[in-house]
LOVOKE-469254 format. One record per atom (N, C-alpha, C): x, y, z; residue in one letter. Coordinates in steps of 0.05 Angstrom, whole numbers, plus 5000, padded with zeros to 4 digits. Layout:
N
XYZa ...
***
This chain:
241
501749765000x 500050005000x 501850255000x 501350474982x 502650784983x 502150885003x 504151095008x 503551305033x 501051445023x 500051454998x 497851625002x 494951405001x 495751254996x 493051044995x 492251035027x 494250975052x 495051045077x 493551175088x 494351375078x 493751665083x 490551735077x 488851595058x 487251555049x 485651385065x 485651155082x 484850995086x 484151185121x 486351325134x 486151465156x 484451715157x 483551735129x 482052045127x 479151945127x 478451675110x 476151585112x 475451475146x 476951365153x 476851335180x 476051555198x 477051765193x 477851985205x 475152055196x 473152145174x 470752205174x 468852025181x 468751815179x 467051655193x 466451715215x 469251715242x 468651795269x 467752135266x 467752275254x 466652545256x 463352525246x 462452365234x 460152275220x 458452125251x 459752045266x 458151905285x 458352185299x 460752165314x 460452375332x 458652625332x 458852755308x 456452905297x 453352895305x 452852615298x 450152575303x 449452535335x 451252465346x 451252365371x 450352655392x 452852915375x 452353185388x 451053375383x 450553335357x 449453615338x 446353505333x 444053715341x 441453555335x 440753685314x 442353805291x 440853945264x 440453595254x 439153835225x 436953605209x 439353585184x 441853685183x 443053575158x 443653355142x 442653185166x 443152825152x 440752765153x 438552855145x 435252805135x 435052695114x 434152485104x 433152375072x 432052505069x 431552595037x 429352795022x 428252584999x 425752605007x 424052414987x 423552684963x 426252694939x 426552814918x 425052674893x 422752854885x 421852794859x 421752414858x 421052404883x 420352034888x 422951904872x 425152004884x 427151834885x 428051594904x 427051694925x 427151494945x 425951244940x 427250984945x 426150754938x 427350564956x 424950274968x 426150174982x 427749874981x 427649884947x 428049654930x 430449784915x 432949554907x 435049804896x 436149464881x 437849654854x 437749414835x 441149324841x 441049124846x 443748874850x 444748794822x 447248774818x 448548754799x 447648424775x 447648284795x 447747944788x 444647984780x 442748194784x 439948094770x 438648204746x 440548394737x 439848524711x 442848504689x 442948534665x 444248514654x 447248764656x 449048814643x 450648974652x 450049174638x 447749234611x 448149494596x 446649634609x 443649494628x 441549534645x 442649674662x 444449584673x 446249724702x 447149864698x 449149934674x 450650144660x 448250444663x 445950324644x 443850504642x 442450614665x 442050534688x 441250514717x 443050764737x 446150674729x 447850794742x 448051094730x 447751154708x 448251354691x 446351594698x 443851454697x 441151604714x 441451714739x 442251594749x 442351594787x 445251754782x 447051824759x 449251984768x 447852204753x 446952234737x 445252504728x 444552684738x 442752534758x 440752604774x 442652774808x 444652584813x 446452734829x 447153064820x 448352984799x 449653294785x 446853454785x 445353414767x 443153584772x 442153704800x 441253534819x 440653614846x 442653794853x 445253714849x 447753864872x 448554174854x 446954104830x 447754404806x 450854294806x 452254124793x 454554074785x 455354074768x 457254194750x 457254244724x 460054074725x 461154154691x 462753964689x 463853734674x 465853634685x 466553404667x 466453094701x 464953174716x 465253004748x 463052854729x 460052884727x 458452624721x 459252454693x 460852514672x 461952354652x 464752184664x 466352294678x 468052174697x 466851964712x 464951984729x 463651814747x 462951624730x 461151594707x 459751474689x 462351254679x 464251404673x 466951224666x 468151034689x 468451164713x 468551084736x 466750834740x 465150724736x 463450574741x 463550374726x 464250384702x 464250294683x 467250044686x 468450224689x 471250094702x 471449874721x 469250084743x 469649794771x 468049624766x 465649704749x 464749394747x 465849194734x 467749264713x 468749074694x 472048954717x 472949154732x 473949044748x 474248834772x 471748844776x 469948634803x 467548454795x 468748204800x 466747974800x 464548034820x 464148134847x 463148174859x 460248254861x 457748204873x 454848334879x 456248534890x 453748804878x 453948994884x 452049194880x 450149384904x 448049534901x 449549774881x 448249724852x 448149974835x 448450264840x 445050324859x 445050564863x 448650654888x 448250434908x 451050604927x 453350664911x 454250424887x 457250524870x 456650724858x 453950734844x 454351024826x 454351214845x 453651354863x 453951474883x 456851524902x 458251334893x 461051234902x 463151354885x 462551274848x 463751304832x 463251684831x 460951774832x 460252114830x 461852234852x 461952094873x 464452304895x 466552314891x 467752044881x 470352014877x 470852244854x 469252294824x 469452374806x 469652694816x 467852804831x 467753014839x 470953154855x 471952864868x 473752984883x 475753064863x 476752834840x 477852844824x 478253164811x 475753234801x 475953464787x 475453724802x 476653664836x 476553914848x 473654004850x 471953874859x 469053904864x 469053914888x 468954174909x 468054134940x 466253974943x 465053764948x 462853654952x 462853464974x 461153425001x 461353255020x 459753065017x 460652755037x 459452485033x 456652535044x 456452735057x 453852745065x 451652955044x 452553095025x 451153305010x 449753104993x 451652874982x 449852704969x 448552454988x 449652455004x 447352215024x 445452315030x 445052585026x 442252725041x 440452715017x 441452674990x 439552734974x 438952394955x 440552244967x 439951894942x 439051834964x 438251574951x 436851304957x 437051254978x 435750994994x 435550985025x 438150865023x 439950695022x 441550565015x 444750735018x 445050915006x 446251195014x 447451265035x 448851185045x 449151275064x 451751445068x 452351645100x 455951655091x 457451435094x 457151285115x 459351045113x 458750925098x 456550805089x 457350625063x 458050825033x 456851085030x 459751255009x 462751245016x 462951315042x 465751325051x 466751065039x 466050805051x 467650605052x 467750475016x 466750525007x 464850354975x 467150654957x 467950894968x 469851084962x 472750974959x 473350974978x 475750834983x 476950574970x 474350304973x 475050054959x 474750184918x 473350474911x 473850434882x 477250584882x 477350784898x 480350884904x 482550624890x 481750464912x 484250194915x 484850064898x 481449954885x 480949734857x 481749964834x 481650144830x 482150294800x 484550404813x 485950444826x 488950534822x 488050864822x 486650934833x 485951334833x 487951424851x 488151654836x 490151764860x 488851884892x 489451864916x 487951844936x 488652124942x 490152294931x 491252564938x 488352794934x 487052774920x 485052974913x 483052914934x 482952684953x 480552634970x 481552845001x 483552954999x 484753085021x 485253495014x 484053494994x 484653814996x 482853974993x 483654125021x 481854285035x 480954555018x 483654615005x 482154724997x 480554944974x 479354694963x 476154594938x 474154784967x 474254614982x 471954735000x 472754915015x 474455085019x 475055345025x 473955455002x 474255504981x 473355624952x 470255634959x 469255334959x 466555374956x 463855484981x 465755405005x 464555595023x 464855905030x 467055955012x 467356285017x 466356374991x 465456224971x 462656294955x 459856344963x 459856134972x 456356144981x 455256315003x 458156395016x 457656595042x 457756815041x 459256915010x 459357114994x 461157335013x 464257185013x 465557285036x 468557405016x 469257585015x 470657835010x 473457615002x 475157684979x 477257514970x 479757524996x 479857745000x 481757625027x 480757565056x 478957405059x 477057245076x 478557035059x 478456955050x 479156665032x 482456565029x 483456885026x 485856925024x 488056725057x 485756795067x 486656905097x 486756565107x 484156515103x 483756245094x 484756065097x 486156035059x 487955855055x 490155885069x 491856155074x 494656145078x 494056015115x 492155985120x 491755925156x 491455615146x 490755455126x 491055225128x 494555105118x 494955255101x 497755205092x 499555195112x 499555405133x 501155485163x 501255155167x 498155135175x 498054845193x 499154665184x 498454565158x 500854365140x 502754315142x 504754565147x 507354575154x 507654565179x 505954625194x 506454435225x 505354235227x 504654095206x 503453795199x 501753765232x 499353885240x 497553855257x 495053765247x 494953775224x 491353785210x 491753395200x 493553335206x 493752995191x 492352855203x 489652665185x 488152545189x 485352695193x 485752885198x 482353095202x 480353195177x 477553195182x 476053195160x 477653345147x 477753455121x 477453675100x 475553855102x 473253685099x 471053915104x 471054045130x 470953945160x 471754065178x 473554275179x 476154205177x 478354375168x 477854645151x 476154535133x 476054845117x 474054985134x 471054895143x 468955095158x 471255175171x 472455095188x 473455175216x 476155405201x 476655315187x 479255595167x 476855845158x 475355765148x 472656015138x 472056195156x 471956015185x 470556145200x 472156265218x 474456155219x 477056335231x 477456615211x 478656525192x 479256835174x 476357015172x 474356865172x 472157165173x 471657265195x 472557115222x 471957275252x 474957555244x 477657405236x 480357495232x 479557845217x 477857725191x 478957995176x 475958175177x 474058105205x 471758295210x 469258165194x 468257955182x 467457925169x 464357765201x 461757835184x 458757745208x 458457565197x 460157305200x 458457115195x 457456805219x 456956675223x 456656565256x 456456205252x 457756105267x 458155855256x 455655615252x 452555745257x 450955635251x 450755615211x 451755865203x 451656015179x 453955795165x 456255815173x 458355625160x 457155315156x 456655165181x 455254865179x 452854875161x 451354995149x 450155025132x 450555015110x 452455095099x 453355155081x 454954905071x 456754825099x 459054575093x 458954385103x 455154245121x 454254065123x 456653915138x 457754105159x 458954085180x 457654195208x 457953945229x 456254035257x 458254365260x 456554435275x 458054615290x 460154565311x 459354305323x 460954285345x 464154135337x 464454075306x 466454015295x 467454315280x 466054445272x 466754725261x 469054865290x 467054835315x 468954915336x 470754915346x 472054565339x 473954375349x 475654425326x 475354465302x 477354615284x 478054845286x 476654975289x 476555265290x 478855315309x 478555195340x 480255115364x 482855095367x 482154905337x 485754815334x 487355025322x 486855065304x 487255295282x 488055615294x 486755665319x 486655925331x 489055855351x 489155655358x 491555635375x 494055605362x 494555545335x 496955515312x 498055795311x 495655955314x 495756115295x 495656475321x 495856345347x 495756585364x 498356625372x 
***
């Protein structure tokens, strides 16, 4: 195994336990199923019972339908679509359709620098969906296709896209990045979400450079608890005092 496959395998880990802990502390509704345009279903199609162009066609939909919901533009849902295409011809294995295409669309996303979290799309597929089974069904396409595991770790895609949506001043962002870069080089941030990491960098440089924004406002946005927004935030302010 590579140092970054490693490295990879500790970050999925690493969001998993933030994915429990989360729910355990934080009582928002961000990990709610949304019964979208009756997507929700409680029947989901297995590889061994339809033919492969069926599944091909199945998976392609259900990655459509991602991009669409999440407004994702791009070259991430033809990637994913390829993505899929790959691991199935790679794996003898049963396998629920809807979770790999869903698997194959994050990975693809990460690939092309798409901020996007395991939970933005668990909140919106199939019951089946879940983050740990994205997380983990992530990682095994990582392993089986040889992807590079480096793009599943940078923070920051989602620094960019949360200091978009918050509509926060270029050196807010500025301020940002160079506060995550600091940390890097004091190699403190190893193993910790991404997405965490960036709310909690957002939300440091906009308290830093005067900016009203409040960390109910950030977890919103980056489908991060607050009480992980804080515990980064924490770390980060202490690097950096």
């Amino acid at each position: 195994m590579t140092d970054s496959q490693e490295k990879l395998h500790q970050e999925v880990e690493k969001l998993l336990e933030e994915i429990n802990n989360d729910r355990e502390l934080d009582n928002s509704d961000t990990t709610t199923k949304h019964n979208t345009d009756g997507w929700f279903r409680e029947e989901f199609t297995f590889r061994d019972a339809h033919t492969d162009e069926f599944i091909i066609r199945r998976a392609a939909s259900e990655i459509e339908q991602y991009a669409t919901e999440l407004n994702i533009t791009g070259e991430a849902d033809a990637m994913a679509e390829e993505l899929f295409k790959q691991y199935q011809k790679a794996t003898e294995r049963q396998f629920v359709t809807e979770l790999i295409a869903a698997a194959t669309f994050y990975c693809a996303c990460k690939i092309n620098g798409v901020g996007i979290s395991p939970t933005a799309i668990a909140d919106i597929g199939p019951a089946v969906v879940t983050d740990k089974h994205l997380l983990r069904r992530s990682k095994e396409i990582v392993n089986i296709l040889g992807l590079d595991p480096s793009a599943f770790f940078d923070v920051g895609q989602y620094i960019d896209k949360y200091c978009e949506e918050l509509e926060l001043e270029a050196n807010t962002r500025e301020t940002a990045h160079k506060l995550i870069k600091n940390a890097e080089k004091a190699n403190v941030i190893s193993g910790k979400s991404p997405t965490a990491l960036a709310a909690g960098a957002v939300y440091w440089a906009a308290k830093r450079e005067g900016a009203k924004i409040t960390q109910d406002e950030v977890a919103k946005v980056s489908d991060v608890s607050t009480v992980s927004i804080r515990s980064r935030y924490q770390d980060l302010a202490e690097l950096n005092d």
